[in-house]
C-alpha positions in Angstrom: 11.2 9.9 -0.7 8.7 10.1 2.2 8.0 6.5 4.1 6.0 6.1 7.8 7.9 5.0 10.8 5.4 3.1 13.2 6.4 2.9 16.7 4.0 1.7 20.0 3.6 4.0 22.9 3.9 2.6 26.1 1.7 4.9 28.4 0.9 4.1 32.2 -2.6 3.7 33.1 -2.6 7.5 33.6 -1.0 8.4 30.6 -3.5 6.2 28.9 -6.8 8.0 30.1 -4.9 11.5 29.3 -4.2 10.0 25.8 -7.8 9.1 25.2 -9.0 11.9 26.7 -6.7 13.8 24.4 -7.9 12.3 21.4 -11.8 12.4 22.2 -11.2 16.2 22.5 -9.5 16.8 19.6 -12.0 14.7 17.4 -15.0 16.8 19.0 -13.1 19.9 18.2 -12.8 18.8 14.3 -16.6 18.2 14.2 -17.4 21.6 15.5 -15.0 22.9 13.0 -16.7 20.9 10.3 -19.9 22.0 11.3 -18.7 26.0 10.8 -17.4 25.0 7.8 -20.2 23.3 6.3 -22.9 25.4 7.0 -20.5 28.7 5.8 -19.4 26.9 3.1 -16.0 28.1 4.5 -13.2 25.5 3.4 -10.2 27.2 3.0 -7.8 27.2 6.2 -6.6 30.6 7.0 -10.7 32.0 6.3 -11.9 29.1 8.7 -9.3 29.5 11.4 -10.6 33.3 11.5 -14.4 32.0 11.8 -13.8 29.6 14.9 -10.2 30.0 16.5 -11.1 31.5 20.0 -14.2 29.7 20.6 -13.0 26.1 19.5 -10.0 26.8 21.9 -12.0 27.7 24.6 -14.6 25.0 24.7 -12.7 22.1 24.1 -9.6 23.4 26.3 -7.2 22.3 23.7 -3.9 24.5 23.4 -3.6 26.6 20.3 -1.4 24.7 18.3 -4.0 21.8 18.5 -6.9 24.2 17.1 -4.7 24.7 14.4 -3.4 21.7 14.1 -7.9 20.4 14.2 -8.4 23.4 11.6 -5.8 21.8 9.0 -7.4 18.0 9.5 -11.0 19.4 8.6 -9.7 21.4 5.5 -7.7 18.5 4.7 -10.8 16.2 4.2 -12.8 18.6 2.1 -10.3 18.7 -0.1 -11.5 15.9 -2.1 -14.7 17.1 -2.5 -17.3 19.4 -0.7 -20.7 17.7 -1.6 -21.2 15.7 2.2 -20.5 17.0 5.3 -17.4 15.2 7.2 -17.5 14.2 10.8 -14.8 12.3 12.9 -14.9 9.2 15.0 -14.4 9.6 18.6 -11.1 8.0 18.7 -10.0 8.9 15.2 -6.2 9.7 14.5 -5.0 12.8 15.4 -1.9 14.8 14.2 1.0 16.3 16.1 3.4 18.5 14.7 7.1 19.2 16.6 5.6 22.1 18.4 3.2 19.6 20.1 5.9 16.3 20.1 9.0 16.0 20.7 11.4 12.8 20.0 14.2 11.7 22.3 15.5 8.8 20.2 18.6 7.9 22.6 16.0 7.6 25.4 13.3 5.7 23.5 10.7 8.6 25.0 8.2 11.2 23.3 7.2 14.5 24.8 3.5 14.5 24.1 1.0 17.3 24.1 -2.3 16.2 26.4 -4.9 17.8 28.1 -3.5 17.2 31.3 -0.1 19.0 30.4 3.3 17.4 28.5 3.6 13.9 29.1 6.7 12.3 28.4 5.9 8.6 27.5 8.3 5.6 25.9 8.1 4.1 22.9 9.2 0.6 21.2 10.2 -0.1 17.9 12.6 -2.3 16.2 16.2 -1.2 15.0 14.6 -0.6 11.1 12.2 1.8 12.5 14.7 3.7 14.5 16.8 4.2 11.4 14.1 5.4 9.7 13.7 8.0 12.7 16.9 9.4 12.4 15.4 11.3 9.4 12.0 12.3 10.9 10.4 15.1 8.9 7.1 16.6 9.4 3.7 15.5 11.2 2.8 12.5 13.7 0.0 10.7 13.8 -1.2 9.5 16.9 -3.5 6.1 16.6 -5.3 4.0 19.3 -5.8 0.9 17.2 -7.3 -2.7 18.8 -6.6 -1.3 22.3 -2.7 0.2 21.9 -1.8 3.5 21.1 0.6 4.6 17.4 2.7 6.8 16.7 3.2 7.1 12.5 5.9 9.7 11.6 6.7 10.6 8.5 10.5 10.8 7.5 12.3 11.5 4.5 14.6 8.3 3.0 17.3 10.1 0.2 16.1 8.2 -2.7 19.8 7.2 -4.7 20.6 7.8 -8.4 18.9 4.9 -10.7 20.5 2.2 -11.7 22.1 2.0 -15.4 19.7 -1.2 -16.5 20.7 -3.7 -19.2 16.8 -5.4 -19.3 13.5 -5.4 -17.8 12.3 -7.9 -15.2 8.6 -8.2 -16.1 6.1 -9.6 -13.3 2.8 -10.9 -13.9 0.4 -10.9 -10.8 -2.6 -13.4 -10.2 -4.5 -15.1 -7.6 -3.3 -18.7 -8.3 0.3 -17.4 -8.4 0.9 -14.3 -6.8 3.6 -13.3 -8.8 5.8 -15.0 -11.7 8.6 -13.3 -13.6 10.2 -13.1 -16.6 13.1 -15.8 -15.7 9.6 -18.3 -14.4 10.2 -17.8 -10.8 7.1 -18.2 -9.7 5.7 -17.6 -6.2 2.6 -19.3 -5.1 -0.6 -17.8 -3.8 -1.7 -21.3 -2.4 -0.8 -20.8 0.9 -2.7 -17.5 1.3 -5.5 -18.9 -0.4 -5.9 -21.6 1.8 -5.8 -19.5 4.5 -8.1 -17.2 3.0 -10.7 -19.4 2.5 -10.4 -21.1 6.4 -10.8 -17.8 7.7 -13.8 -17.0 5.9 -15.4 -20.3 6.2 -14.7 -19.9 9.8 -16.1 -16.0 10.6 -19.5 -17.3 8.4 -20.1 -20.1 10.7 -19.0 -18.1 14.1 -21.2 -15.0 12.7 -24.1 -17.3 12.2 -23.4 -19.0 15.8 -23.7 -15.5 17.7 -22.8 -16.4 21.0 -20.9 -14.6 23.4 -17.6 -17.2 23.0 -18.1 -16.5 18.7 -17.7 -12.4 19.3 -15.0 -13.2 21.2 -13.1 -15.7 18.7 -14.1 -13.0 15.6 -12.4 -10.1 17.9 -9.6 -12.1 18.5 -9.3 -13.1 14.9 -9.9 -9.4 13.4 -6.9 -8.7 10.9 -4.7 -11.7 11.6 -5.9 -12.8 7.5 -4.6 -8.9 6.7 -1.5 -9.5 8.9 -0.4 -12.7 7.0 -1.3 -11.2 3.5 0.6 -8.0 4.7 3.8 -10.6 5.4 3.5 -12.3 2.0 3.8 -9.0 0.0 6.8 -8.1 2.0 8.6 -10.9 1.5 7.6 -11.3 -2.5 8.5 -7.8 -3.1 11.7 -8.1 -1.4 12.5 -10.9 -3.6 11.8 -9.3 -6.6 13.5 -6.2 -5.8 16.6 -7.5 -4.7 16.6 -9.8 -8.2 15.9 -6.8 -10.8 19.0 -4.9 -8.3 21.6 -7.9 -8.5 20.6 -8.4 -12.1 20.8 -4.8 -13.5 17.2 -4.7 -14.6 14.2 -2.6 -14.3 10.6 -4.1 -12.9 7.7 -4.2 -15.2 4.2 -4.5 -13.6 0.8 -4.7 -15.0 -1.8 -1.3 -14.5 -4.2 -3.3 -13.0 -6.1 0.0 -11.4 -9.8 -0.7 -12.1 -9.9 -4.2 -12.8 -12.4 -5.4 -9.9 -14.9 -3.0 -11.6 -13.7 -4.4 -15.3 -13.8 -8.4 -14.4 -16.8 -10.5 -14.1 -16.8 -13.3 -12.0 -19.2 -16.6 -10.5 -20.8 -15.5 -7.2 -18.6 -18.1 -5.5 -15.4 -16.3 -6.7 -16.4 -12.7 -6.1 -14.9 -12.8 -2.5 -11.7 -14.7 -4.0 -11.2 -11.8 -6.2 -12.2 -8.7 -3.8 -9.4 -10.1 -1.4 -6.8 -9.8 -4.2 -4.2 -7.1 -2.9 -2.8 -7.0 -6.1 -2.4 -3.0 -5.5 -0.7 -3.5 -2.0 1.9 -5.4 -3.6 2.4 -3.2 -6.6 3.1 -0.1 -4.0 5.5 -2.7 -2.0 7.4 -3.2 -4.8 6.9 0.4 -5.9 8.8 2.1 -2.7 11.3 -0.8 -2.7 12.6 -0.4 -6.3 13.0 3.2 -4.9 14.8 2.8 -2.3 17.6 0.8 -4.1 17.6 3.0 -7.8 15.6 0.3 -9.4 13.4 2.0 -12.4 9.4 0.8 -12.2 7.3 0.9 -14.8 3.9 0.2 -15.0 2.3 -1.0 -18.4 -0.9 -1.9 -20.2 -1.9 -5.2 -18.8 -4.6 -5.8 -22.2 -3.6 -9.6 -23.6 0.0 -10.0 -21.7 -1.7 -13.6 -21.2 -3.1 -14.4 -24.9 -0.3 -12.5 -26.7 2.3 -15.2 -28.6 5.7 -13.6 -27.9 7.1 -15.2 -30.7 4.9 -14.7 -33.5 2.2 -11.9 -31.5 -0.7 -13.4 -32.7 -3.2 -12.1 -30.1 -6.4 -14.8 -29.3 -8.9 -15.9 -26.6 -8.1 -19.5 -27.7 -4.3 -18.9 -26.7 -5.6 -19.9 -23.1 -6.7 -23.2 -22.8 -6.9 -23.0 -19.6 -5.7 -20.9 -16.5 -2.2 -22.4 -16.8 -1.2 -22.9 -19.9 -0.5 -21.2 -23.3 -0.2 -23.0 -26.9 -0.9 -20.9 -29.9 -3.1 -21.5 -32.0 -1.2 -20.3 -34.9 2.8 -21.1 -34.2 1.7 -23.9 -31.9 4.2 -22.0 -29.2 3.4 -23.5 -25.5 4.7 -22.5 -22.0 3.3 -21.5 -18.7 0.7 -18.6 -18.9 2.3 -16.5 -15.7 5.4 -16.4 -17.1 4.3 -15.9 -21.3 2.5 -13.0 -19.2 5.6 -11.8 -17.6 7.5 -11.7 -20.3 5.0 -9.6 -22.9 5.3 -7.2 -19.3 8.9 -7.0 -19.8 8.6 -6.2 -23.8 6.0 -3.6 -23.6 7.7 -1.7 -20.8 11.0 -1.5 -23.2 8.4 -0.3 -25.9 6.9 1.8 -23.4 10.6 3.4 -21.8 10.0 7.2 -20.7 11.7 9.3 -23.5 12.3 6.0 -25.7 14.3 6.2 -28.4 16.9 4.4 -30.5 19.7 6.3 -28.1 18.1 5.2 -24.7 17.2 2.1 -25.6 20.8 1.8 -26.9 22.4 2.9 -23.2 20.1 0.8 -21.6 20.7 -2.1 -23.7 17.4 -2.7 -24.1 15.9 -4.3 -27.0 12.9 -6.5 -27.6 13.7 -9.9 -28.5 13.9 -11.2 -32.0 10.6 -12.6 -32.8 11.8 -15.6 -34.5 13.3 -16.9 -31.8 12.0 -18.9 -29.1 12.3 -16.2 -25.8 11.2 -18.3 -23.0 13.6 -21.6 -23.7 10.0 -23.8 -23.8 9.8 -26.3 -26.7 7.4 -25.8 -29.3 4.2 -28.0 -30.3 1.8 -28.4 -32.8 
């Protein structure tokens, strides 16, 4: 299982103009590069490094394992597709192999390739990321992000064998709630909305101000709304995961790939809905589950919310409103997240990989008997 490890450098003043210097080079050296290859419509690596090798290494004064190292990041990007010509920001990321960077984890240091020779440079990180170090395998990125410089390394976590599940946690995601499961733990987005929506009110009316002071706050404000969000998912997922672990059950999550482009919304909740990260939470829990042998399975989210798990009468009407359910035709009522959780949970047992009556029988997993109430709510109408 591949993860990052992100650790801060800690260059002197020195180090820091070598660094940048570093980096401005290297970027300059992948537009010329993308320049050959555009206009030779050369895009495989081996053919481009032929086309450009000598020259690039020469007028950029880069060593050769950075030319090659320049030559892979501009075959890299056409690789998606080959209609636009790419170019690279001056201070854009650039990747080190261990021919180029060296890790000395006992003294917290990196030997880094620069244009002014090795450098040898600390870095700080917390006692998770170190760990994480210890099974360092492959590239390094080096960013210079709001002023600090990056290191992203890629290591390789040995994923353990699955779980034997008994059931399947399902988890409905929203905006309201974050995330409710199948048991009605619910866990509220208010918070985040709220701050959400003070941010935003707050960069509109320092946008439209203009002054000096307002550039300054919106500088000093950039990403702390991301930061927070980025906290929230941690901590839900972590929740989650550790559940569906203690309990001996696999995670169901909606498929909700697509669904900014499939939802129409009022103009004053299109931002509302466009800072949903819905898909940052799904990988969260996605990497998580594998890191502990919990199964994840992703499922058709069509009607979870208007589906009656008792009798599976299907209906618009089902919703009332955003938080409750009552059907129309059993007169069954209960929270919607959790109605939605639950259909999750069913249709990712109806949906098992290589279902069958002998699997579902060694994971013990069976849906529930529709003429019985699942969720424990009373029953109206």
């Amino acid at each position: 299982m591949k993860l990052t490890a992100k650790v801060k450098l800690r260059p002197t003043p020195e180090q820091r103009a070598c660094l940048l210097e570093t980096m401005r080079r290297f970027n300059m050296a992948c537009n010329h590069i993308s320049a050959i290859a555009w206009e030779s419509k050369t895009f495989k690596q081996v053919p481009l490094h032929h086309l450009h090798y000598h020259a690039t290494k020469k007028r950029f004064g880069l060593s050769a394992q950075m030319v090659v190292r320049a030559n892979a990041r501009v075959v890299d990007t056409y690789k998606l597709d080959r209609k636009t010509r790419r170019t690279f920001r001056e201070l854009a990321a650039i990747t080190y192999d261990d021919r180029i960077l060296s890790w000395n984890l006992a003294a917290s240091t990196v030997s880094i390739w620069t244009v002014e020779g090795r450098q040898t440079i600390p870095f700080a990180c917390g006692e998770y990321q170190r760990r994480l170090l210890a099974t360092r395998q492959g590239e390094t990125d080096l960013a210079y992000i709001s002023g600090e410089f990056y290191l992203f390394a890629t290591v390789n976590v040995e994923e353990p064998d699955p779980i034997e599940v008994r059931d399947v946690l399902g988890v409905d995601l929203g905006i309201v709630n974050i995330a409710t499961d199948s048991d009605g733990e619910t866990y509220s987005g208010a918070h985040l909305n709220s701050v959400r929506h003070r941010h935003r009110r707050l960069r509109r009316k320092l946008q439209k101000k203009g002054t000096k002071g307002a550039k300054r706050r919106l500088k000093q404000l950039s990403g702390k709304e991301r930061r927070f969000a980025n906290d929230l998912n941690h901590r839900i997922s972590k929740r989650i995961v550790e559940k569906a672990q203690r309990t001996n059950r696999a995670i169901a999550l909606e498929d909700l790939k697509g669904i900014r482009q499939r939802v129409r919304v009022r103009r004053p909740q299109r931002s509302t809905l466009h800072s949903w990260a819905f898909h940052d939470l799904g990988q969260k829990l996605r990497y998580k589950a594998e890191r502990v042998g919990v199964p994840l399975v992703f499922v058709d989210p069509k009607n979870t919310s208007r589906e009656c798990p008792v009798c599976g009468h299907t209906e618009r009407a089902n919703r009332p409103n955003q938080r409750t359910f009552t059907c129309v035709v059993c007169g069954f009522a209960g929270l919607a997240d959790r109605i939605a959780a639950v259909n999750t949970g069913r249709r990712a047992i109806v949906n098992w990989p290589n279902v069958g009556e002998a699997n579902r029988a060694l994971h013990g997993s069976v849906p529930a008997s529709p003429d019985r109430n699942p969720l424990g709510f009373g029953q109206c109408g």
